[in-house]
DRENKEBA-97621 format. One record per residue: residue number from 0; residue in three letters; x, z, y of N, C-alpha, C, O, CB in turn. Coordinates in nm, 3 decimals, decimal comma. Glycine has a CB too. Layout:
BEGIN
REC  resi  resn       nu       nw       nv      cau      caw      cav       cu       cw       cv       ou       ow       ov      cbu      cbw      cbv
REC   NUM   ALA        X        Z        Y        X        Z        Y        X        Z        Y        X        Z        Y        X        Z        Y
...
//
This chain:
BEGIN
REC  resi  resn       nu       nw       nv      cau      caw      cav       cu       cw       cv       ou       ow       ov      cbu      cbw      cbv
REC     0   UNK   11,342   15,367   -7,956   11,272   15,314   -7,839   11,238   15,425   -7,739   11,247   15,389   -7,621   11,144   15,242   -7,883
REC     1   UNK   11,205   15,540   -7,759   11,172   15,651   -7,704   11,247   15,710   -7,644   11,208   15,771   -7,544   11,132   15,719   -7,764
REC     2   UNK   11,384   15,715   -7,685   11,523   15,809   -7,644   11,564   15,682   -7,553   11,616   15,715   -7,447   11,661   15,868   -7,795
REC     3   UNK   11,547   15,503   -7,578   11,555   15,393   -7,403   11,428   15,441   -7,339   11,410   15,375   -7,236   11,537   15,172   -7,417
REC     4   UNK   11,347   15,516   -7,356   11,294   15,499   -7,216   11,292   15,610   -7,137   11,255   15,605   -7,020   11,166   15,453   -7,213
REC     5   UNK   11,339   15,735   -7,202   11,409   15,840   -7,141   11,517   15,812   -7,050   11,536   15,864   -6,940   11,457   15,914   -7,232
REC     6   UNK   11,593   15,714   -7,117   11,712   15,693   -6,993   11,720   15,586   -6,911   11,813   15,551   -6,839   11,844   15,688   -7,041
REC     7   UNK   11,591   15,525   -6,931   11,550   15,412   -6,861   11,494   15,484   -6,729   11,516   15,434   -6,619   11,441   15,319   -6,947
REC     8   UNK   11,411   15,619   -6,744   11,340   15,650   -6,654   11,404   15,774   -6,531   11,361   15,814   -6,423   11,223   15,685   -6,731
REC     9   UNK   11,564   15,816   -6,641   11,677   15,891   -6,547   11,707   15,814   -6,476   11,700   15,848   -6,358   11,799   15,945   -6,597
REC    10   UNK   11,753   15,682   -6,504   11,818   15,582   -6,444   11,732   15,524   -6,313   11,775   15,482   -6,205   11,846   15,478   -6,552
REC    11   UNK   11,587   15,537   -6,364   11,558   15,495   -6,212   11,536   15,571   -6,086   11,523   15,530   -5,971   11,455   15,432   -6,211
REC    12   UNK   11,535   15,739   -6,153   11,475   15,852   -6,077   11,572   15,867   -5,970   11,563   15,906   -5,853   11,453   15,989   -6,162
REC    13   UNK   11,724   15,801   -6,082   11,864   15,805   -5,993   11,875   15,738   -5,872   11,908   15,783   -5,762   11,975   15,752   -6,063
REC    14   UNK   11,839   15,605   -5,913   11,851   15,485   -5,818   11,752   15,540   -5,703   11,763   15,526   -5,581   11,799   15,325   -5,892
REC    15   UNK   11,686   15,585   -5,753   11,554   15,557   -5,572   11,614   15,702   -5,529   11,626   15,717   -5,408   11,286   15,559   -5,596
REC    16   UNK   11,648   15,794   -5,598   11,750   15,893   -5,507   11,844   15,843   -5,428   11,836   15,867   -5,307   11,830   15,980   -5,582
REC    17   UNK   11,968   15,750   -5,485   12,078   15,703   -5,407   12,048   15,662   -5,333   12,071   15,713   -5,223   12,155   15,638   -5,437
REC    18   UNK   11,952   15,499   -5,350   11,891   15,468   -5,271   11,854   15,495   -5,139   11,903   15,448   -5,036   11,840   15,465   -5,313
REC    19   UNK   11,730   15,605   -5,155   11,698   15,659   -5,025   11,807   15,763   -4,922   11,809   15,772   -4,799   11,575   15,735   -5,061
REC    20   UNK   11,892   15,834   -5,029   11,986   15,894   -4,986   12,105   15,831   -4,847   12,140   15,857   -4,732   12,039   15,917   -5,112
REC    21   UNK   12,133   15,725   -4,970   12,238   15,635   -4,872   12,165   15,504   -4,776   12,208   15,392   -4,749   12,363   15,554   -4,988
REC    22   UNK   12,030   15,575   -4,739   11,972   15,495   -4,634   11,944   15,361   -4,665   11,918   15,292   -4,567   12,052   15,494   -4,526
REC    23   UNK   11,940   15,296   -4,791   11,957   15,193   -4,811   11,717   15,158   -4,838   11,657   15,064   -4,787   12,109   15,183   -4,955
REC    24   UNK   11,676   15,229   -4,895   11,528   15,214   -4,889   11,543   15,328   -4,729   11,635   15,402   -4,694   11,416   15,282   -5,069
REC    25   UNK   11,422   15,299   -4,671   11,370   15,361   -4,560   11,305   15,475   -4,598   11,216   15,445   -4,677   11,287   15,281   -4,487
REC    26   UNK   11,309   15,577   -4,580   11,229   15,736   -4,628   11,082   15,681   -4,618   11,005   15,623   -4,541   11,257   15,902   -4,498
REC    27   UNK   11,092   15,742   -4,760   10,922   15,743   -4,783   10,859   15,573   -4,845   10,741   15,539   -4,839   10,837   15,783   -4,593
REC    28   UNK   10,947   15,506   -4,890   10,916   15,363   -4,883   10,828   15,342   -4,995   10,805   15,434   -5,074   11,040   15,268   -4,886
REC    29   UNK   10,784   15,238   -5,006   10,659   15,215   -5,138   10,787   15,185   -5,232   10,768   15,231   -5,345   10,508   15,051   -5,122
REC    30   UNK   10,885   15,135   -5,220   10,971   15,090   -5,373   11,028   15,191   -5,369   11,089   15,187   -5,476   11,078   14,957   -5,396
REC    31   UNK   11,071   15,340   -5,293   11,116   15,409   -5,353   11,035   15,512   -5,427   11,083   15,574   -5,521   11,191   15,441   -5,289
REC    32   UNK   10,916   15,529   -5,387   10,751   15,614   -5,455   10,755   15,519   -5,592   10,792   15,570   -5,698   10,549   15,578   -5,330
REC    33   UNK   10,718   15,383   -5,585   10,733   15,304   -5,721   10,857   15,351   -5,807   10,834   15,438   -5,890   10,752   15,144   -5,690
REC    34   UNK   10,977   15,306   -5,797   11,069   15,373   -5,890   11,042   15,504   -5,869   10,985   15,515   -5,978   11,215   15,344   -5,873
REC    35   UNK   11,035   15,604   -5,826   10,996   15,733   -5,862   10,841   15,765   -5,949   10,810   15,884   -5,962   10,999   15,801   -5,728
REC    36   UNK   10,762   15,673   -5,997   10,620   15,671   -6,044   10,680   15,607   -6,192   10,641   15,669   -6,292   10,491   15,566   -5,938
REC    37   UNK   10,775   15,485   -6,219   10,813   15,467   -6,331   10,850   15,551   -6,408   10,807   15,580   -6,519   10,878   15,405   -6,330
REC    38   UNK   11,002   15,626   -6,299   11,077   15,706   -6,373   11,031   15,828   -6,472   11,064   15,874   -6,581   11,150   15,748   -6,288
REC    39   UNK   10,941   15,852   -6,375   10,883   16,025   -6,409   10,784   16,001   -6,542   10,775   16,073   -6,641   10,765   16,111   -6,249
REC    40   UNK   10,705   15,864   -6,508   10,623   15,847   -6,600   10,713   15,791   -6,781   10,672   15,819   -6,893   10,515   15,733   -6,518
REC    41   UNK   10,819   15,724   -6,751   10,903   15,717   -6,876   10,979   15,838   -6,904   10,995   15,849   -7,025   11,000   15,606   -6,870
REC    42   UNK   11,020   15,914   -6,852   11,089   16,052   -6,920   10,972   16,162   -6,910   11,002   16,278   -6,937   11,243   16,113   -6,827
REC    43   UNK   10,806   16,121   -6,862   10,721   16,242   -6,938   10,710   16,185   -7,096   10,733   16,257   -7,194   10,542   16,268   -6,860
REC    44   UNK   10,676   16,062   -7,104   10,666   15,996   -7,234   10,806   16,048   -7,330   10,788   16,122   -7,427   10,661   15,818   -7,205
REC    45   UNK   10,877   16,023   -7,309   11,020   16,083   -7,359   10,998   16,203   -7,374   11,028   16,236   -7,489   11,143   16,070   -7,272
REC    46   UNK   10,937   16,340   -7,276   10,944   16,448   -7,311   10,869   16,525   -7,399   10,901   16,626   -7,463   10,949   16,487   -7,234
REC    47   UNK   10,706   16,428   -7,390   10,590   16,436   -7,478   10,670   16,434   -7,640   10,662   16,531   -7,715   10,473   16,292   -7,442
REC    48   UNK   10,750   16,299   -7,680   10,789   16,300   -7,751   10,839   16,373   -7,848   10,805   16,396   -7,964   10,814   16,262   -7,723
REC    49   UNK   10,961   16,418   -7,751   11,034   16,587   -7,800   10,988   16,659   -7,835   11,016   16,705   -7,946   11,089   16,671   -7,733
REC    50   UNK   10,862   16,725   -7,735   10,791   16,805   -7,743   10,872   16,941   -7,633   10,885   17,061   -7,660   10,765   16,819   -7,900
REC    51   UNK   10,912   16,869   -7,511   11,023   16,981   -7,412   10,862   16,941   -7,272   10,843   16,843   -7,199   11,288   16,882   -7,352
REC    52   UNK   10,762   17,100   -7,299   10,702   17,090   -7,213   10,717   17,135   -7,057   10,618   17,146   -6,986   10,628   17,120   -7,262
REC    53   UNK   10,894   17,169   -6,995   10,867   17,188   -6,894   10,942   17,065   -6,872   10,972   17,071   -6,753   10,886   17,312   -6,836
REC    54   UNK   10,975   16,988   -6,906   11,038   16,838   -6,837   10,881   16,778   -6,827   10,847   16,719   -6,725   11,175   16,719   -6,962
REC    55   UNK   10,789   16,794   -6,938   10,684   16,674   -6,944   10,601   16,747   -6,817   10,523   16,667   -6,767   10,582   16,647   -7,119
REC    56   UNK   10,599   16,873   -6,756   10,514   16,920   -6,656   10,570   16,878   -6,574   10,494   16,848   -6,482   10,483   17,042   -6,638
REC    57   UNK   10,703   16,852   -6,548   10,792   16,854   -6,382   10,748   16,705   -6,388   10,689   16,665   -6,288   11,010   16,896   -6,362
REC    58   UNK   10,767   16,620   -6,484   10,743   16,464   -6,439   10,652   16,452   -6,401   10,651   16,404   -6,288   10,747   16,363   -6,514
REC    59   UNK   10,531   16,480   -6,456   10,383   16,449   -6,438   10,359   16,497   -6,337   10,244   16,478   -6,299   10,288   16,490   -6,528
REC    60   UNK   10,424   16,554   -6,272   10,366   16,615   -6,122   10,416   16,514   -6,068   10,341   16,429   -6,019   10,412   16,766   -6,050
REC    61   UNK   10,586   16,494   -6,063   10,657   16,393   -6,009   10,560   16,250   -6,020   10,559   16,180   -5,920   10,802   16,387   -6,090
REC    62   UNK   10,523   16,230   -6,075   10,414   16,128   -6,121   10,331   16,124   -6,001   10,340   16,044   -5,908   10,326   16,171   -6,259
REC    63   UNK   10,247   16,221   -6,017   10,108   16,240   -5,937   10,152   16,265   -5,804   10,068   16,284   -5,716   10,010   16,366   -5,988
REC    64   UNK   10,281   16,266   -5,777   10,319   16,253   -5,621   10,337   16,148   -5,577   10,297   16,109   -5,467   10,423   16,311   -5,577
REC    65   UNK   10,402   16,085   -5,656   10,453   15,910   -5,589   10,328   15,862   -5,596   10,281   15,786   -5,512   10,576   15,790   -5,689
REC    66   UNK   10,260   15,908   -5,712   10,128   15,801   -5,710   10,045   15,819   -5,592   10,026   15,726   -5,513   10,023   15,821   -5,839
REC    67   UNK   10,011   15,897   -5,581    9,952   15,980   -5,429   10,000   15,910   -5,320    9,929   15,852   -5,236   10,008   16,145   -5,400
REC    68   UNK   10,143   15,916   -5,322   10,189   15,844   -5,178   10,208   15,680   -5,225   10,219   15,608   -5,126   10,363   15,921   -5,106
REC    69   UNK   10,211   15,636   -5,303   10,167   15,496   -5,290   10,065   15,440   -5,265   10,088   15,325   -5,227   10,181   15,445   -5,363
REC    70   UNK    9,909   15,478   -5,272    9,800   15,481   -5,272    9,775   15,521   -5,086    9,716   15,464   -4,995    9,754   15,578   -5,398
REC    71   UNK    9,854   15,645   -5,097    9,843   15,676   -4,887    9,896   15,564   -4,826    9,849   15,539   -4,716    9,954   15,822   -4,802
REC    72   UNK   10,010   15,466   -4,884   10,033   15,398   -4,797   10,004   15,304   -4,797   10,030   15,231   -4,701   10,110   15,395   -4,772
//
């Protein structure tokens, strides 16, 4: 269950990249901050797991950013 939500949470970090990339969300959008607040938050859980503490630091920031800007907007 732990190793799906690791790649549950690559998979979405991906999407709201392409996403915003190929113009398809608007920069800065609340669903692309949301999939970026899932993602980070399922592959820190995944990394907690492992026990790989510079993935579980990079998410949790990644975390506390989207969350931040969902809340600003």
């Amino acid at each position: 269950m732990i190793e799906m939500m690791g790649w549950i949470g690559l998979t979405l970090l991906l999407v709201a990249y392409f996403l915003e990339a190929t113009n398809k969300l608007p920069d800065g959008s609340k669903q692309y901050f949301l999939l970026n607040l899932i993602g980070s938050i399922s592959i820190s859980l995944h990394a907690y797991y492992i026990g790989s503490m510079p993935i579980l630091i990079l998410n949790i920031v990644w975390a506390l950013v989207s969350a931040y800007e969902l809340i600003k907007h």
